[in-house]
N, C-alpha and C positions, 0 to 999 in steps of 0.2 A: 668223146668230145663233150667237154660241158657247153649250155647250155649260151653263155656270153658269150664263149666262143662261135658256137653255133652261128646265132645273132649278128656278132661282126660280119662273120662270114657272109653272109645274107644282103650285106652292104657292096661286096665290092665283086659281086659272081655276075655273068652276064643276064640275070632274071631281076625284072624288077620285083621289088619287096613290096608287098598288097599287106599290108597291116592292116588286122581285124581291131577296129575298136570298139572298148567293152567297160561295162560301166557295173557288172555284178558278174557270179558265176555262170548263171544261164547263158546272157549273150557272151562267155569265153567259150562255155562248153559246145555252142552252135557253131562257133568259127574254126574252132578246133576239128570238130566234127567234120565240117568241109573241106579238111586240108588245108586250111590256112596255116602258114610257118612260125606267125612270132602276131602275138596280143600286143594293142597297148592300152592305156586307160584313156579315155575322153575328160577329161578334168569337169570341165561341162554337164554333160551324163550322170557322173557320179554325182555332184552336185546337186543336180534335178532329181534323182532319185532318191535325194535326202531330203530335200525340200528347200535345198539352196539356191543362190544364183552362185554363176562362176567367178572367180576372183579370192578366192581364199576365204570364203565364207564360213565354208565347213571347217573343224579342226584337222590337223594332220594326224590324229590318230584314229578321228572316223576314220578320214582319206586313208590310213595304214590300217585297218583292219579288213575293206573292202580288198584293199590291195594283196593282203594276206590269204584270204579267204580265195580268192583268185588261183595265188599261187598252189596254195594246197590242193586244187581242184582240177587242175589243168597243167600239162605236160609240156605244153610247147611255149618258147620263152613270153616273157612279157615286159614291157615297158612301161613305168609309170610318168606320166604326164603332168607333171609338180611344179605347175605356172612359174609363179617367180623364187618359190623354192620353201614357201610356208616358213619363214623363218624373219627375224630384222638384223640378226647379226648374220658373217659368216660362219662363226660355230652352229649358229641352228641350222644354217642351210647344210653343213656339212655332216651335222648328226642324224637327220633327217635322212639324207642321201644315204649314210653309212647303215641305218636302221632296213631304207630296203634293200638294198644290200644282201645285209644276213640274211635275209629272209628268201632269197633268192630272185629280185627283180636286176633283169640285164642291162638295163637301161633308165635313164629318165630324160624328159624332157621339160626344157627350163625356156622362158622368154624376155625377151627385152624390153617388155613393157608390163606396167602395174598396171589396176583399177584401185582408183582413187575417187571415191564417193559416188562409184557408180560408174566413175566414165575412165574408159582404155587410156594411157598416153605411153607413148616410147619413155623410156627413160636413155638422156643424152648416151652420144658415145664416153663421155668422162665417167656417167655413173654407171655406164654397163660395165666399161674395165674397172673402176673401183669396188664394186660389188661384186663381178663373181672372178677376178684372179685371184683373189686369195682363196675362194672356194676352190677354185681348182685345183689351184696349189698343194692346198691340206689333201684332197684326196689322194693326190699323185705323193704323196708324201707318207700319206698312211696304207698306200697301197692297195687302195678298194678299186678295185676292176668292174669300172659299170660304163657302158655306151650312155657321151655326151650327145645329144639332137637337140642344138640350141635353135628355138622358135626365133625367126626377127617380123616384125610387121607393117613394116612401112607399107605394105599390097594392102593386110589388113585394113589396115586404119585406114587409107586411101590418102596418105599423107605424097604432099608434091615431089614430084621425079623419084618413081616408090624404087626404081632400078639402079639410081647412081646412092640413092641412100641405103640401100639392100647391100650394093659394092661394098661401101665404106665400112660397114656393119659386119660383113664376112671377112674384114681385113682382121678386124680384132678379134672373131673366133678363131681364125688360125693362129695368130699369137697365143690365145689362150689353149690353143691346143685342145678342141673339140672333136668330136667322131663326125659328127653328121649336121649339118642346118637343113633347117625347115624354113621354107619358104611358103605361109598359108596364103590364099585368094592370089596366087600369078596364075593366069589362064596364056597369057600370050605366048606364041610358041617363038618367038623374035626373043622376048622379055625372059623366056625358060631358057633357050640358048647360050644368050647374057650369062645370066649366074652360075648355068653350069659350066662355059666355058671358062670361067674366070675364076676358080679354085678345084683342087684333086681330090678337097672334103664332099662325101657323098651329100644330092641333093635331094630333098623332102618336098613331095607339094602336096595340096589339101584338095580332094574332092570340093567340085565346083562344078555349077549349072556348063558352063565354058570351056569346064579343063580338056585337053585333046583326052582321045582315047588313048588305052594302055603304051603299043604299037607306037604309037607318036610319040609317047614320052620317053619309051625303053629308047629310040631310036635320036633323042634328042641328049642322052644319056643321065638322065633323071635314075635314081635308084631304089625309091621308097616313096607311096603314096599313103595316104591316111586319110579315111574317110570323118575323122571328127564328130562332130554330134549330130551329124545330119542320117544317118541309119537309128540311131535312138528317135530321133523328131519322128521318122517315116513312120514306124513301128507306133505308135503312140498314136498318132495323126491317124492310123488305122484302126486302134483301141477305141476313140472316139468315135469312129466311124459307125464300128459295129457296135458301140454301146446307144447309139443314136436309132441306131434300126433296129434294136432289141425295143427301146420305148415307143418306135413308131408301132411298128409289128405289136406290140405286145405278147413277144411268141420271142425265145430263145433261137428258131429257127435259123434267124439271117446268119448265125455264129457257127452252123453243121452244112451251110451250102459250098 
């Protein structure tokens, strides 16, 4: 069985999907290592690790070689995390796509809002359909088999009635014929019910201080979590940690206890 196939699979089986995200080789080979089933990139992470902020700072061929690098390293599938798609036309969003692709990524994930000088906004329901149906289109046309998990963020952004504008938003991925949405920052299990009950497209949500545990979500029929850039912060946040007690100490020490 290849690998997208795999991956699908992993969408619609009664285990919910725990996607390890990774932002270089080391943190895929760890998740891997633990029997995690399928990677995806934190767009965020990779970012930080270049010295960027998130928002299509970096190029997409940094972004495509770390993605690269990845796959050559690690066995079990992966997902790349391609914000609004690193591209201004639909040709580049779809060259782009077709590029990881070849190279063996099962998936990407795409969002319904830009950064524009720094700050998030939804782009309307007219520019979400006018921007990625034709991307679709051409894929399903040139026949690149890769899992759609289109991000929407009304939760995100904390923009008003985040649940009937989250609706409206899933109405148009199912016309467009997506795999999966991701719903990031919904904690409410009232709010989680909602969206799952209202499409048969598998639902995505984002590790949150709030979000129920695993149990509550499998049981709410959630399909895929993704912990986002908040496993790279922790990790980091602990680098300074210990780089702060090596100056206090003055002794390597506090880093072998």
């Amino acid at each position: 069985m290849t690998n997208i196939q795999i991956f699908k699979d992993l969408h619609i089986n009664d285990d919910l999907l725990l996607v390890g995200n990774v932002w270089n080789v080391q943190s895929a080979k760890v998740y891997e290592k633990l029997g995690y089933k399928a990677l995806a990139t934190s767009s965020s992470a990779v970012a930080h690790s270049l010295g960027y902020e998130d928002g299509e700072e970096m190029s997409f061929d940094e972004y495509f070689y770390i993605a690269e690098r990845i796959l050559k390293s690690a066995n079990i599938p992966l997902s790349v995390d391609l914000e609004g798609g690193y591209g201004n036309t639909s040709d580049q969003i779809v060259s782009n796509i077709s590029r990881l692709a070849a190279i063996g990524a099962v998936g990407i994930n795409i969002e319904d809002s830009v950064v524009v000088d720094g700050a998030r906004k939804l782009l309307t329901k007219e520019e979400l359909h006018e921007k990625f149906k034709p991307v679709i289109s051409k894929l399903k046309a040139d026949n690149i088999d890769i899992f759609i998990n289109f991000r929407t963020d009304p939760f995100l952004l904390g923009i008003e009635n985040p649940v009937d504008e989250t609706l409206q938003r899933i109405r148009i991925f199912e016309e467009l014929g997506v795999d999966g949405i991701f719903v990031p920052c919904i904690t409410d299990e009232n709010d989680i019910k909602t969206i799952v009950n209202s499409t048969e497209t598998p639902i995505n949500v984002m590790c949150m201080p709030d979000l129920p545990d695993f149990e509550t979500l499998k049981n709410l029929g959630v399909k895929r979590i993704s912990s986002g850039n908040f496993l790279n912060g922790y990790i980091y946040n602990h680098l300074e940690d210990a780089g702060r007690e090596v100056l206090v100490k003055q002794s390597f020490s506090p880093i072998f206890m």
